[in-house]
N, C-alpha and C positions, 0 to 999 in steps of 0.2 A: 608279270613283269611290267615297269611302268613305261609309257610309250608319250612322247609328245605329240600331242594332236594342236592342228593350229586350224584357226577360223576366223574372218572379218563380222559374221554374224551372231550381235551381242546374244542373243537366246542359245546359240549352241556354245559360246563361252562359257555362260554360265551353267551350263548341264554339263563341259567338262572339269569346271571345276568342283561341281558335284559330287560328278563319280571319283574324282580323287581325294574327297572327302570319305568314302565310300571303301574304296580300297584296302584291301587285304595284304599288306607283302608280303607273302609267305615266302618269296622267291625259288617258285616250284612249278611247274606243270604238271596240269590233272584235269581228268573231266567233270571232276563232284560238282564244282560252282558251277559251269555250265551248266550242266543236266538238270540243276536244281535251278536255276533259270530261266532255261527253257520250258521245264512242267511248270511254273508259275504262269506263261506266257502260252499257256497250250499248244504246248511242242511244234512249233510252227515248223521244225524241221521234216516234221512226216505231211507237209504239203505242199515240197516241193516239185515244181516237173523237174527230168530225167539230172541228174548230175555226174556230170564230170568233174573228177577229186585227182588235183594234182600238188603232188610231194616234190622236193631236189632239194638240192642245195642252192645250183644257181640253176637258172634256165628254165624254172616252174612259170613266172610270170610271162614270159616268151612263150612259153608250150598254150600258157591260158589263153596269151592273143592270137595266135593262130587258131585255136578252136574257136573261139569267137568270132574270128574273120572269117571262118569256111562256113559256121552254123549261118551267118547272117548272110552270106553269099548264097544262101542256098535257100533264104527267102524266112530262116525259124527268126522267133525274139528271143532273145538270151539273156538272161539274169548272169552279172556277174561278180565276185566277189575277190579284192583282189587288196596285196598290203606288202609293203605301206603305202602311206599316200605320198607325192613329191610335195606338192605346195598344199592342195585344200586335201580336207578330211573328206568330200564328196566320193573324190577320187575312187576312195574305196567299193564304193556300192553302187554298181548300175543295172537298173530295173531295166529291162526290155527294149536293154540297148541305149537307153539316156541315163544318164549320171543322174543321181538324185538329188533335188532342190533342196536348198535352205528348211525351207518351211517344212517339209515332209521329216527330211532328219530331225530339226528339232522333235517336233511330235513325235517321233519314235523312240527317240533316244530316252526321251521322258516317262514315255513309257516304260522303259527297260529300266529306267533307274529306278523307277517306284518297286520291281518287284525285286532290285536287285540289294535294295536296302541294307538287309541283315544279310545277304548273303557275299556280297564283296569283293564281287568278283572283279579280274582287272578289266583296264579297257578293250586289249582285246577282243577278250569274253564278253564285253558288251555290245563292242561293234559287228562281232555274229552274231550275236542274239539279234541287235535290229537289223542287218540285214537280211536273215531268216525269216524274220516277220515281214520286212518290205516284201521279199519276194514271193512269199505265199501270200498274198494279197492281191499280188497280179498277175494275172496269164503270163504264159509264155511257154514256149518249147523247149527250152535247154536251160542247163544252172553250170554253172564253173564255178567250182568253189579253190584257191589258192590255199595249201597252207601255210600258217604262219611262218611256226616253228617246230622244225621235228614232223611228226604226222602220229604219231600211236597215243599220243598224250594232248594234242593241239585239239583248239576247242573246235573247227570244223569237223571233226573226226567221230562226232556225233551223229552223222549223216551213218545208218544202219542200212542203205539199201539203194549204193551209186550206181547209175549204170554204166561206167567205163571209171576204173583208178589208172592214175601213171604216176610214175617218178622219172625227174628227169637226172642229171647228173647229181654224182656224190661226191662229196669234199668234206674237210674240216672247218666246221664253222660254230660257233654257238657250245663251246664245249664244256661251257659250264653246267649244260642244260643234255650235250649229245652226246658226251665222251670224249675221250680224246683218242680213239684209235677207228678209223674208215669202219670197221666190221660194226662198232656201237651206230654209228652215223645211219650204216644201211637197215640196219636191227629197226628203228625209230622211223624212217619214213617210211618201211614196209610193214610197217604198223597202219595204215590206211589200207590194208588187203581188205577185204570182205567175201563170206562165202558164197561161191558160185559164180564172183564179178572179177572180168578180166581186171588185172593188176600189167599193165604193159609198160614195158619201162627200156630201160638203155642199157648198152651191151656194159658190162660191168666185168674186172678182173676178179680170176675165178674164187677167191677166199670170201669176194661180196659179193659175186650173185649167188653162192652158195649159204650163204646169210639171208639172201632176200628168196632165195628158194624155200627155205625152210621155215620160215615166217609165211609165205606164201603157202605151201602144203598146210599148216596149223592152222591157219586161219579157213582155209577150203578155198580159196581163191582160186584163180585161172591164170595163172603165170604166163606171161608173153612176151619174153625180153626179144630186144634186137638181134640177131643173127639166126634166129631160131624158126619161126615161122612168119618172122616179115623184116625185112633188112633196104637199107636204104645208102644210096651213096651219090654225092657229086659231083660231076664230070661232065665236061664239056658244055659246062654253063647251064646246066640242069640239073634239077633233082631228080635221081630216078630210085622211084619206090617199091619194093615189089612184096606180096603175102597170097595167102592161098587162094585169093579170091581173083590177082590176078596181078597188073600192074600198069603203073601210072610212070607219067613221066611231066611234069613239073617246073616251072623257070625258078630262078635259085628266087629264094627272099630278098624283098627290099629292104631287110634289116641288115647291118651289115656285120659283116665277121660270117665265119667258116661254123663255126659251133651253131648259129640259126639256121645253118640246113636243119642239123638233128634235132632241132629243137621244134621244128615245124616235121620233119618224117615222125615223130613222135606224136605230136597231135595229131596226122594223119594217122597213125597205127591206132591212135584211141580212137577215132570215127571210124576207122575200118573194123573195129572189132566191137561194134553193135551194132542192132539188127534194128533198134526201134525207129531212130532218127534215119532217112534217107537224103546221103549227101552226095551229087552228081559230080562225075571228077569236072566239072565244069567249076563247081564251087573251089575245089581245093587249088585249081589253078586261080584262081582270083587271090584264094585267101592268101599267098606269097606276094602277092605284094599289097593286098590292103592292110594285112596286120600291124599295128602300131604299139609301142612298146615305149616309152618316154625315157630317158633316162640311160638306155643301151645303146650306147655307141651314135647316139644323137648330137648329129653336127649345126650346130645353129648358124644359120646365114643372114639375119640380121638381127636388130637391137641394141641398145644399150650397151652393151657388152661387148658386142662387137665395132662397135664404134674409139672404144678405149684401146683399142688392139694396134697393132701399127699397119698401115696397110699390108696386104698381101700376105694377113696371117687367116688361119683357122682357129676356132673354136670347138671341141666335143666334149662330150658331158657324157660318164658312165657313171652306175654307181654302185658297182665291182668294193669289193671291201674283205673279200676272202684270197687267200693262194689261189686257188682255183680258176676265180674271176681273173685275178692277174694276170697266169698266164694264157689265157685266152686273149685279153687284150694286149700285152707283149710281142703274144705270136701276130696276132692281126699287124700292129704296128710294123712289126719285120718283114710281112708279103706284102703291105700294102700301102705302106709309106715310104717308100724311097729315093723318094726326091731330097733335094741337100737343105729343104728346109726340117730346122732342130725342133727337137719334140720338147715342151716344157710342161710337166705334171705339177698342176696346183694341187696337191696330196693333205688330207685330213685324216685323222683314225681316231673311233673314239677308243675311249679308255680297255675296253674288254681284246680288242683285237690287236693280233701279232704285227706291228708293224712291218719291221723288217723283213717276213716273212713274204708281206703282202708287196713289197718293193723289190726285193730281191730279181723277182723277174725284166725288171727295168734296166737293169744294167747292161749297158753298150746299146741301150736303146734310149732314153731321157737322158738330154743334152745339161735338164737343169730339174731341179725339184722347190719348188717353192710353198712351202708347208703353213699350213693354215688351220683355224679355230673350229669348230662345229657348236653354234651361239644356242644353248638351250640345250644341251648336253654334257654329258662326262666325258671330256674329249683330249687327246693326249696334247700334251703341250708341244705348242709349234717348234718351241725355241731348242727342246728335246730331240724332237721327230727331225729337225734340220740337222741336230749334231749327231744322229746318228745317221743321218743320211749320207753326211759328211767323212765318216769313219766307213761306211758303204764306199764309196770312191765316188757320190754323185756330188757335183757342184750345187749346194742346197743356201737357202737363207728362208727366215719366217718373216708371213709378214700379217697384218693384221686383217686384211678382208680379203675379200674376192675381187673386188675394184682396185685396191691397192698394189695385189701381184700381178692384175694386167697393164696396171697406169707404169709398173717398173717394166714393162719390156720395150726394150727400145729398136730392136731387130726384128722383121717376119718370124712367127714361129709357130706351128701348132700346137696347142694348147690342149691339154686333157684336163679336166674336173674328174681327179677321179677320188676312192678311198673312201664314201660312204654317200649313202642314196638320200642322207639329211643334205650333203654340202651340195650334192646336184639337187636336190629339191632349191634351195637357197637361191643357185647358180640359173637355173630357169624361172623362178620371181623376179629376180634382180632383172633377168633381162625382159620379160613381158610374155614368157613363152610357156602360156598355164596350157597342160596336159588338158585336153575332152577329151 
């Protein structure tokens, strides 16, 4: 599938436009191009240190930065691979804890293109491939590998020998590629099992963990869902964690919303259930509040942006684009916005997703919706997305930027960016606020 990649550094422009000269649409996932990519590039995946392989639908990129927070709290360097990017392609790949330079990428990427030639693969198939290669190339203690899309057919999935798999939540998302019924959904991220390696994932309704059990069993894996030998819960302004080894207890995360508990007791459940890395619950008390996650429920308090606002409003940027995500952010908004200032969602979806589906949770909670473009994409028409927002019972109008729906509010209001991780990518350039 084709993916927009964006760069100020003309040597990586043109190696993206390369590879889309390069390109195969077959509009499929598979691992033939990869594999055949990677043995060009002498399988750089069999030298990697220990990996951590996380699947979901939403909450996988969450689960990755708390392992990251607790491995680095605990003194290892962590390789991490992570997607999509909000503003730069960097984003994606960071070696031993720093985001990777201009200059390295290009040289990789060039790499990868040369052997990717005749084989065509998408981007990104190419963007594992180089950051497989960056990371075998430099030490380090830990690898967190995100997947894309899906997990039994995603080109990370290549990794034959993780030492801890998780999935975090399942939803409908990507149904061209997942299915359209939960049972397909869970089938495909518990396609990342491998034998003999914990597979720990989240407490799930019993027609899909009995889907991820049995995928689980086939493949030999080590099955570890939540409630079963390590469970976790919120309470009294803590996380309290417990499994056989014993129990923790935890300050809630500094990310915000109720769902980044389980999404950080998840990452702890995958550090607790390997023996190789040694992480002191000194680290996992840290890692709730160093982990950083851009884009989730991220409140910006100054900039450009917030300057257009009228005073005594807010700004948040999510970038939520499934049912799923909705109502998570929905629910968040009901326990924890109650004050009489009105909620206004500047709302984008591109062409593939259910909109109304993705809104529907908003009602009697968004005061306004002001529906907007996604510039470099297939993205549903504003003027559409308002009239059906409208036919919803939301007070909706389109308008043409992200400057333009803050320059119209003329009242205090809290403001959401939400409906895809392009228009928050957008929404944090615009203001000055690039993701390290």
């Amino acid at each position: 599938m084709k993916e927009v990649i964006r760069s100020a550094d003309p040597r990586i422009a043109a190696l993206i436009a390369r590879q889309a000269r390069q390109y195969v649409d077959r509009d499929q996932l598979g691992l033939e191009r990869i594999t055949a990519l990677l043995d060009r590039l002498g399988r750089p995946q069999d030298r990697l240190p220990p990996v951590f392989h996380v699947a979901g639908t939403n909450g996988k990129g969450s689960t990755c930065a708390f392992l990251r927070a607790a491995l680095e709290a605990a003194g290892k360097r962590v390789h991490a691979f992570t997607s999509p990017h909000l503003v730069r392609y960097n984003e994606r790949i960071r070696i031993a804890g720093r985001l990777i330079d201009d200059g390295q990428l290009a040289e990789l990427m060039g790499q990868v293109l040369d052997a990717n030639e005749d084989i065509g693969g998408s981007l990104f198939e190419v963007n594992t491939a180089a950051a497989f290669c960056a990371f075998s190339e430099a030490p380090a203690d830990a690898c967190i590998l995100e997947v894309g899309l899906g997990g039994r057919l995603d080109a990370t999935n290549v990794i034959e020998h993780p030492l801890v798999t998780g999935i975090a939540s399942l939803g409908l998302d990507h149904q061209a590629f997942l299915g359209n019924r939960l049972v397909d959904v869970a089938y495909e991220k518990a396609g990342i099992a491998k034998r003999g390696v914990p597979l720990v994932t989240q407490r799930y309704p019993t027609a899909l963990a009995e889907r991820v059990a049995q995928v689980a069993r086939a493949a030999g894996a080590i099955w570890e869902p939540k409630g079963l030998h390590w469970d976790a819960i919120s309470r009294s302004g803590q996380l309290r964690y417990y499994d056989e080894a014993g129990q923790l207890f935890l300050p809630l995360p500094r990310l915000p919303g109720r769902h980044q508990s389980m999404n950080a007791a998840l990452a702890v459940a995958m550090l607790r259930h390997q023996d190789t890395i040694d992480i002191p619950a000194s680290a996992f008390s840290a890692a709730m509040g160093w982990a950083n996650w851009p884009a989730r429920l991220q409140q910006l308090h100054s900039g450009p942006l917030i300057e257009m606002l009228p005073r005594g409003s807010e700004l948040w940027i999510d970038g939520g684009h499934n049912p799923s995500a909705s109502r998570l952010i929905a629910a968040h908004a009901r326990r924890n916005w109650t004050d009489k200032r009105p909620l206004v969602l500047l709302y984008a979806s591109l062409a593939s997703k259910d909109a109304a589906t993705v809104l529907q949770p908003f009602r009697g909670v968004a005061s306004q919706i002001l529906t907007l473009p996604i510039e470099g994409h297939e993205y549903r028409d504003p003027s559409d997305l308002a009239a059906m927002a409208a036919k919803m019972g939301f007070v909706s109008s389109a308008k043409r930027s992200i400057s333009d729906a803050l320059i119209a509010l003329r009242k205090p209001a809290r403001v959401l960016v939400f409906g895809s991780l392009y228009l928050a990518g957008e929404a944090l350039s615009l203001n000055g606020s690039l993701p390290d």
